[in-house]
N, C-alpha and C positions, 0 to 999 in steps of 0.2 A: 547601543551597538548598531550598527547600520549592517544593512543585510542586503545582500545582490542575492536576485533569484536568477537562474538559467535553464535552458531545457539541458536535459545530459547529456553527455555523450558516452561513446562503447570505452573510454575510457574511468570512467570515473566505475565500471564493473566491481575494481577491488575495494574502492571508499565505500561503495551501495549496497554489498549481495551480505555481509555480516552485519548492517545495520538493518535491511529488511528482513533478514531473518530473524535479526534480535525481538523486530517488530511483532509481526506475523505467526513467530514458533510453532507451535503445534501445526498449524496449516502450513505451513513451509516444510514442516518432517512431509507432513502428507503429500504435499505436490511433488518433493523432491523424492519420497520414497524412499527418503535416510531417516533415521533414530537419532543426529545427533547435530547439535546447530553448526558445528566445522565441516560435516560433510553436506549439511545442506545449502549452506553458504556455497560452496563449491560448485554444488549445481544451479545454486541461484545465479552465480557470476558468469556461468557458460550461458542459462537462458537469454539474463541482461544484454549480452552482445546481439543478440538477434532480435529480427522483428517479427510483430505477429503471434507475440505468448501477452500475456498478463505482466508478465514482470520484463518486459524490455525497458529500453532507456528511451525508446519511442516516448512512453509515457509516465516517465518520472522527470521531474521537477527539484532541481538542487539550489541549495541556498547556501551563499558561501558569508563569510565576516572576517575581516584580514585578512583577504588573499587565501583561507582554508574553508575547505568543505565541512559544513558542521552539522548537514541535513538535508531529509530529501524528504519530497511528498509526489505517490503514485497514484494517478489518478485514471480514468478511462471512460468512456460513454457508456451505462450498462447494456443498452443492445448490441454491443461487443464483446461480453463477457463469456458466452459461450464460445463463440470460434476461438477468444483469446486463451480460454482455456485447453483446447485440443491440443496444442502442444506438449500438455501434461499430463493430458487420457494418454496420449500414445508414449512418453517417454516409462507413466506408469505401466502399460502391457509391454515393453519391450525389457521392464526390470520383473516381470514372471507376476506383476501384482493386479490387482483390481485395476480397468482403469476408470473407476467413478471417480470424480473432481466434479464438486458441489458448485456448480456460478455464484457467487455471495450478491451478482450485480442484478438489476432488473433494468429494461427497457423504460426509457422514460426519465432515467436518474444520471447522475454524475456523479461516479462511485469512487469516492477515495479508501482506495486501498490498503493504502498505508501512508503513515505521516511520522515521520521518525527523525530525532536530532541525538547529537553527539550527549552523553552523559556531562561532561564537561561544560554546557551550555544550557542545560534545560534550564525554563525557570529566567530565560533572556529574552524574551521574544520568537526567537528562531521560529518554533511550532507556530503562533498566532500569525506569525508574516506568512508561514506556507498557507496556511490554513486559509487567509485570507485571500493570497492570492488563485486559491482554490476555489472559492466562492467567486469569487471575480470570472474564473471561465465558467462555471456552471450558469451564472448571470445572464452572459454572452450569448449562453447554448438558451438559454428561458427551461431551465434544468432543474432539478433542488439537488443540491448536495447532500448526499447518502455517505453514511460507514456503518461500518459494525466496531465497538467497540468491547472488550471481554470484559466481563465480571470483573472489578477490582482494581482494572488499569486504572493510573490516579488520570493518563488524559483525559479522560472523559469529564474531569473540571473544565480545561481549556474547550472542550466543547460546546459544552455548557453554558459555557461564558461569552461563548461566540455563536448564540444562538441558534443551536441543533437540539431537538428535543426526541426522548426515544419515542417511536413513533410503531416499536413492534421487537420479538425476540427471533434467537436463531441460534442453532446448536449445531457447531461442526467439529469436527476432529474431535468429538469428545468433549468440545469446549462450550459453555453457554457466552454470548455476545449479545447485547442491546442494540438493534437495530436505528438508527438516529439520523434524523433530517433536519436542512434547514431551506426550505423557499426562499424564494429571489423575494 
């Protein structure tokens, strides 16, 4: 299957904000300050269009195969993880809630956020081409590429296999996630 990668645009909000959230779940209740993946989706897709959060289309990455969008990968510099978080301290204190929002990123790294393909496609490349193409700018930057993957998700083969190895742990929203790197 041949795979076009592109940067996003504020359009593709409704193909991205129910696929990152599929991704991400629990931390996407928590940013968004919803209980439930349709209303979080909803706030995900109104961030999307803006710049200057974590989850804009600034810094996702779409991959399309016949003309259709079949997946995305979010990436960002970790010494931007704090400012890119305040969008979501403050939308959390203006919904009456805490607003702590954990940075998952660190200064130093290429943190991919999220890397997410359509159910209909896994198991085709899609993820490996994002993924790669992910390593490709962390390269660029002289960065390692960072994620946190959750207990259990079967990605963490494809990471694996694309040599990222867990390098430490980290517990958010309640969730345990392996921390995983791969050097240029």
């Amino acid at each position: 299957m041949t795979v076009h990668l592109r940067p996003a645009q504020t359009f593709d909000a409704e193909f991205a904000a129910p696929l990152i959230q599929e991704a991400i779940g629990a931390i996407g209740h928590h940013l968004t300050g919803t209980d439930n993946d349709t209303d979080a989706a909803h706030v995900i897709a109104q961030f999307f269009v803006l710049r200057g959060n974590r989850l804009s289309f600034t810094n996702v990455l779409v991959a399309e195969a016949q003309g259709q969008r079949v997946g995305l990968a979010l990436v960002y510099p970790g010494e931007l993880a704090h400012a890119l978080d305040d969008p979501f301290r403050q939308h959390r204190r203006s919904l009456g809630l805490s607003p702590e929002v954990v940075s998952e990123a660190q200064a130093g790294e290429f943190y991919l956020d999220t890397l997410a393909t359509l159910p209909a496609v896994r198991g085709q490349g899609i993820g490996a081409a994002l993924l790669g193409a992910c390593f490709a700018r962390a390269q660029s930057l002289g960065l390692p590429l960072t994620l946190l993957v959750e207990d259990g998700n079967p990605a963490r083969r494809l990471y694996e296999r694309s040599g990222l190895t867990e390098v430490g742990r980290r517990e958010l929203a309640g969730h345990s996630y392996a921390r995983m790197e791969r050097r240029a």
